[in-house]
C-alpha positions as CSV (number, residue, x, y, z in Angstrom):
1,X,-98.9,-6.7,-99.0
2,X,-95.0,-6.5,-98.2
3,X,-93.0,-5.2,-101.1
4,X,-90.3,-8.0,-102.6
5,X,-87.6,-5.9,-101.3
6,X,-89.2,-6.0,-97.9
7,X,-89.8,-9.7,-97.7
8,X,-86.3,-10.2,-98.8
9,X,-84.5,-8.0,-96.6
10,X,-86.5,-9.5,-93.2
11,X,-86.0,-13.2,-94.2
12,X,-82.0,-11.8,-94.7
13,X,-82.2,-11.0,-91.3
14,X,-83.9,-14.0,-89.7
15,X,-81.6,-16.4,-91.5
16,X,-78.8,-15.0,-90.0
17,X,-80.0,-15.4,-86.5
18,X,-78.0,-17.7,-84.8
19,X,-79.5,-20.8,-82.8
20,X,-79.9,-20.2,-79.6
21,X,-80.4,-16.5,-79.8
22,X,-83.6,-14.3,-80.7
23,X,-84.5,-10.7,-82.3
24,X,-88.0,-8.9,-81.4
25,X,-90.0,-7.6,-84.4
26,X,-88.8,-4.4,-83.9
27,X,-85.1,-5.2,-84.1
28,X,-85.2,-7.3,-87.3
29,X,-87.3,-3.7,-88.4
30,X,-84.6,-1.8,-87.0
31,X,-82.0,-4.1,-88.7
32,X,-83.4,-3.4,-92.3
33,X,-84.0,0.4,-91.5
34,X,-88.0,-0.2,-91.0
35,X,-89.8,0.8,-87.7
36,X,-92.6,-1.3,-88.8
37,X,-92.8,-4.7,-86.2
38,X,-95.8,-5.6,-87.3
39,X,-94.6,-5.4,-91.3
40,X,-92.3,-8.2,-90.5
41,X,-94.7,-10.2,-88.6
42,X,-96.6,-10.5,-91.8
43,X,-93.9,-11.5,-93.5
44,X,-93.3,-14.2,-91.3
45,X,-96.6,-15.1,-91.2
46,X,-96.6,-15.4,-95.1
47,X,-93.4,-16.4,-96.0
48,X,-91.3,-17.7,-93.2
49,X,-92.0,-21.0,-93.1
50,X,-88.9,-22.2,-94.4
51,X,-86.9,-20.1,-92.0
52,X,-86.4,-20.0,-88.4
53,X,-89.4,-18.2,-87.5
54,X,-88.6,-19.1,-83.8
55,X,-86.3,-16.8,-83.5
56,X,-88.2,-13.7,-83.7
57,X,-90.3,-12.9,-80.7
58,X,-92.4,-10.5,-79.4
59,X,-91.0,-7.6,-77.6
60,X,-91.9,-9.9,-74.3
61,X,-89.3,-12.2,-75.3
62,X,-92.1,-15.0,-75.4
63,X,-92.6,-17.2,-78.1
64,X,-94.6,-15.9,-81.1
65,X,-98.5,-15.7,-80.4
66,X,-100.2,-19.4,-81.1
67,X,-96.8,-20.8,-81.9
68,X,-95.2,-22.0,-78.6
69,X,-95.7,-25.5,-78.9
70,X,-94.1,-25.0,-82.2
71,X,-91.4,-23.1,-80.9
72,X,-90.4,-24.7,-77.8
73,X,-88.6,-28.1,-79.7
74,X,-86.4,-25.7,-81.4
75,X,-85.8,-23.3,-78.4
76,X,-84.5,-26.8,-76.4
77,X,-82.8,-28.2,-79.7
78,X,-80.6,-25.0,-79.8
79,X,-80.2,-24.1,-76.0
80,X,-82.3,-21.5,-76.3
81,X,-83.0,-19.3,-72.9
82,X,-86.3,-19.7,-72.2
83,X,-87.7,-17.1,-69.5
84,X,-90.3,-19.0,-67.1
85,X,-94.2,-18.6,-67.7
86,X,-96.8,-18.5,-65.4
């Protein structure tokens, strides 16, 4: 389990994420001085619901894993780039 600190510091991060843009894993890790993607993965997966998960991808750039029918309403609702599939 994430320490408080942690959780805070990656939600910090993702919060300030403008629309329309993203940040990998890693970089929000990078950001908070972690090298730990998957770490803040978790967190998301635990406690970013109230935040704009979307913006975090994979180091792929495509949405998170199981959530891109989530994702895409917000990734058109904020001009996000969206690199083509398929």
């Amino acid at each position: 389990m994430p320490s408080a600190e942690f959780v805070e510091a990656v939600l910090d991060v993702v919060v300030r994420i403008p629309p329309g843009r993203v940040m990998t894993y890693g970089d929000v890790g990078i950001a908070i001085g972690s090298s730990a993607p998957r770490a803040v993965g978790r967190v998301l997966a635990l406690y970013g619901h109230a935040s704009p998960w979307w913006r975090v991808v994979p180091a792929s750039g495509k949405p998170p894993q199981g959530h891109a029918a989530l994702a895409l309403p917000h990734y058109l609702d904020e001009g996000t780039p969206i690199r083509p599939t398929g």
